[in-house]
Structure formats: C-alpha cells, structure tokens
N, C-alpha and C positions, 0 to 999 in steps of 0.2 A: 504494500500500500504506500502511494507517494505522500510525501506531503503535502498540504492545503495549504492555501492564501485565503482570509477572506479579500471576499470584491461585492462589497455594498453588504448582501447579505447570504452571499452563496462562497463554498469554499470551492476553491478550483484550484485544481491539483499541481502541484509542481512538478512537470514532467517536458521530457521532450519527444518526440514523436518515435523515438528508440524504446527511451522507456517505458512509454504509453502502450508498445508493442509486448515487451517482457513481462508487464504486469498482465495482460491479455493471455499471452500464451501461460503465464503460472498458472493462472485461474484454470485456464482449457486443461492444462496436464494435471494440476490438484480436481479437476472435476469439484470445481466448488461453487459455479454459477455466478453470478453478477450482472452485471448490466454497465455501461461506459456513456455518457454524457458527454454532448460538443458544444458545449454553453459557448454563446456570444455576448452580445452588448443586449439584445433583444432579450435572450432569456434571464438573462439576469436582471434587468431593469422590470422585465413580467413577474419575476421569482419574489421579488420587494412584495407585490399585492399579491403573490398567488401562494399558498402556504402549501398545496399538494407540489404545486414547481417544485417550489423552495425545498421541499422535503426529499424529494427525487434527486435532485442535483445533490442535494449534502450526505445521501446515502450513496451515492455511486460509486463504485469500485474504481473509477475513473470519471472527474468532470474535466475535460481538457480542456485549455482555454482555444476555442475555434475562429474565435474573434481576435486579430490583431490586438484593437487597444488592452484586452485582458490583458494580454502575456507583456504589452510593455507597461503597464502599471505595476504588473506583479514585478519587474525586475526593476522598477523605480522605487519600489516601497521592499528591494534587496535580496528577493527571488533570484537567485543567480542560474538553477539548470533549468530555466522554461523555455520553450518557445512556441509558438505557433502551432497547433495542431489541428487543423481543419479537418471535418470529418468526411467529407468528399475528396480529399489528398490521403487521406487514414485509410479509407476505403479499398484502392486498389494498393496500397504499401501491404497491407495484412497478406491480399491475394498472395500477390508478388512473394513476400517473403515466407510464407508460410502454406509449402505448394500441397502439403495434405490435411489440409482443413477442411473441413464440410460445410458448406456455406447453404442459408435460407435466406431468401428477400420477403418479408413482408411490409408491404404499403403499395403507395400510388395507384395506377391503373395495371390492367390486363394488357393492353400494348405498349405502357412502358417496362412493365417486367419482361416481353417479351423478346423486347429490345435491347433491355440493360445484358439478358440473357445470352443473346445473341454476341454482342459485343463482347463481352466477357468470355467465352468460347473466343472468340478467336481471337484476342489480345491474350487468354492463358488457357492453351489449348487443354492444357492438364486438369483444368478445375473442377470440382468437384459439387456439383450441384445437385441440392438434395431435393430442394423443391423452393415453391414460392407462391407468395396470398396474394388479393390484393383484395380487400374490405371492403364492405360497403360506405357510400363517403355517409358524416354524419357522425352523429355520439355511439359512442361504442356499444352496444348493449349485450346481454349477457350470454344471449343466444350465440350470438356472433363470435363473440369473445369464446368462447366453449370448443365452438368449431375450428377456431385459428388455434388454441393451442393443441387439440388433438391434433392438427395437422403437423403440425411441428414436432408433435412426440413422436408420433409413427416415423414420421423423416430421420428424425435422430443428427441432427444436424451440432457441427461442433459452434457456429456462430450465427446466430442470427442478427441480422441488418436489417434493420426498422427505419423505414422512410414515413411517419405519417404527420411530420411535422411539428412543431415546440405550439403548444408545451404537451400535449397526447402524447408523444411519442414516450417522453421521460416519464410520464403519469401513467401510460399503460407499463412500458417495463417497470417503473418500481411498485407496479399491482402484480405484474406476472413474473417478474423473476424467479421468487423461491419455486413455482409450479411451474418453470420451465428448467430450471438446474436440471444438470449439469451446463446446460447451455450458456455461452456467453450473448449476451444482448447489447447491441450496440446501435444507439438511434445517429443515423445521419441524414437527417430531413432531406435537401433536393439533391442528395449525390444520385441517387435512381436516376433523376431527372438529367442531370450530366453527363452519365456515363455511357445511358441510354442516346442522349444525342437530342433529345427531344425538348430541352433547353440548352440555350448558348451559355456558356459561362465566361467570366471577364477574362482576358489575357493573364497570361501568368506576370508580368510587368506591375499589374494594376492590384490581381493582390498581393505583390510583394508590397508595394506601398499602402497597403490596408485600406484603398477605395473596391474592394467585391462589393461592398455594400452598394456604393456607389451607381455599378453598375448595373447592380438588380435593383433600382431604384429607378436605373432611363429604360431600363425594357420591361419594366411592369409597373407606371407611375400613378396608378391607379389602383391597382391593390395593396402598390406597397409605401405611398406615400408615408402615412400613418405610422407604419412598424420601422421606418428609418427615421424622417424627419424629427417627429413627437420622441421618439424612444431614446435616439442621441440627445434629446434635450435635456431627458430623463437623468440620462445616464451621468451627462456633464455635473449637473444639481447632486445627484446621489455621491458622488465621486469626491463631489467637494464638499461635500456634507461631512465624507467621513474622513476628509485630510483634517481637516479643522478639528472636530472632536479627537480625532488621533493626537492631534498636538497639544489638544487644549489638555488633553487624560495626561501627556507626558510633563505637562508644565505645572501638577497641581502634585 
C-alpha cells in the first residue's frame, strides 16, 4: 500500500505509474481483490459534497493522481515519488507489461467494447480476453447489478476495467469489490472511448502540459462546460482553503 497525500478531502496515493503497476500485480498474485481509482481535479472537487465518492476514493487500494494538477500539488506540499498517472495511459501499460493477465471490460456501449476489442487484439495479439458488459445506461439497479457480477464470476477474469464514469464507477467498485475478489477492479472512465477510436483524445504535447482537460472541453463544450469551467473554480477555492488553514495549524 503507497502512501497518501490528502488533496482537499481525498487521499491520493503517492505513486508512480511503476509503482501503481506492482501494487496491482501484488494484489492479483496475493489474490486479495481491491479496486484502483484515477481521481482528477473533477473527482475530487465532486468527492468535497459527495460522501459515497469521498469514501471510495479513500478506501482504494490505489487512488492515482490522473489529473496533472494533483501530482504537482502533491510534490509542492513535498511528495517527492508521484507522478502522473492517467488511467487511459494505465490502461494499455498493465496490457503491455503484464502479457498473462485476464482482462474484462465493463461499461460504455456494445460497439464501443466491440471496438476497444478489436483494437486491442491487434495492438496485443496475445491478450487474453475473458469477456465484456456493457449496462444499461441509467442508475444501476439490483437486477442489473446481479447479472454483471455473475458475468464476471463465470469469466474469472484477473482484472476488470470499469469504464462507467466518476463518480459510478468508484461507487459501484467500492459496493462490488469484496463480491468480486479475487479480482482486481480498476475504473478508467473514457479510456474505452480512446482506445476504441470512437473519441479523439488531445495530442500527447497537450497532456504533457496538463491542458487534456482543455481539450475535452473544445470537443464536447456542451456537456462538458460545467465539469471543467465551474469545477476548476472549485478546485482553485478548495486548494486555497487548505494552504491557508495548513499554515494557519503550523503557526499556532
């Protein structure tokens, strides 16, 4: 288990995308189950008013900071082995390096899993694909819920990859975790969408400089006004909320 940083009101994990790897694989080889978190700026600013977020994120055997700004606050406030760990860059690193894993997709649609599928086959011709869901959109209900994890027991899959989006994704794995152990659970909202082909994703240029946001902001400015504009406002305000009380606690 890495160590935490808090950020606002979620701990996210001191790691780097090596580490964030070994801690995965301990789990998979301990057969000890878990779940992995790619918290942003977004879900941490939602995590402040959401208590089921907030509880998911600080129980997970990994919250990686997926959001640039996380990882460079955490090594301004003296975090020194984090970096960046994006869960659509996570995504194919695990494939990659870890060529007899058993892998299940649930989320999105039926043709983008079929495509993420596709693609995946022939970028790693080797992989091991146990199966994949894709849910009815909407609140999860029980029925539903019952039939995805039977699906996933029968499959016996060493990792399952949960595309259904923050904050669901973190709220269904920290409900289904302990009843899907030995599996590891890992939510990467739109890497489906990415890898699949069926969204563009920003140049690697642009998220080096920490504008991804940016750029799914000019190609969805309508859905995504809201969750970038308002949410970095957020996040500014909460940030500096807790510099100040941090100083204010060390000077009394």
């Amino acid at each position: 288990m890495a160590e935490k940083i808090r950020i606002i009101d979620c701990d996210i994990s001191i790691v780097t995308r090596d580490a964030a790897r070994s801690i995965v694989m301990e789990a998979v080889e301990r057969k000890a189950g878990g779940y992995v978190c790619f918290s942003n700026v977004h879900t941490v600013v939602e995590a402040h008013n959401d208590d089921a977020l907030r509880s998911a994120t600080n129980q997970a055997l990994v919250a990686a900071p997926d959001g640039k700004p996380l990882s460079v606050f955490a090594r301004w406030r003296g975090a020194k082995n984090i970096e960046q760990v994006a869960g659509p860059d996570f995504f194919p690193y695990l494939i990659e390096k870890n060529p007899n894993l058993r892998h299940f997709f649930m989320g999105s649609t039926e043709v983008t899993l079929a495509k993420l599928e596709c693609n995946l086959r022939a970028r790693f011709p080797n992989i091991d694909i146990a199966g994949s869901y894709s849910p009815p959109f909407g609140p999860m209900v029980d029925e539903t819920n019952d039939v995805i994890i039977e699906k996933i027991k029968v499959a016996n899959p060493d990792v399952v990859w949960v595309g259904l989006g923050a904050p669901k994704q973190e709220i269904w794995m920290a409900q289904n975790a302990q009843l899907l152990a030995p599996c590891i659970l890992l939510g990467v909202g739109a890497a489906f969408d990415f890898h699949a082909g069926t969204t563009k994703r920003a140049p690697q240029w642009v998220r080096q400089c920490g504008l991804e946001w940016f750029h799914r902001l000019l190609s969805e400015p309508r859905r995504l006004w809201k969750r970038y504009l308002v949410t970095n406002l957020k996040f500014i305000f909460y940030i500096s909320r807790q510099i100040i009380f941090q100083k204010l606690g060390r000077q009394k």
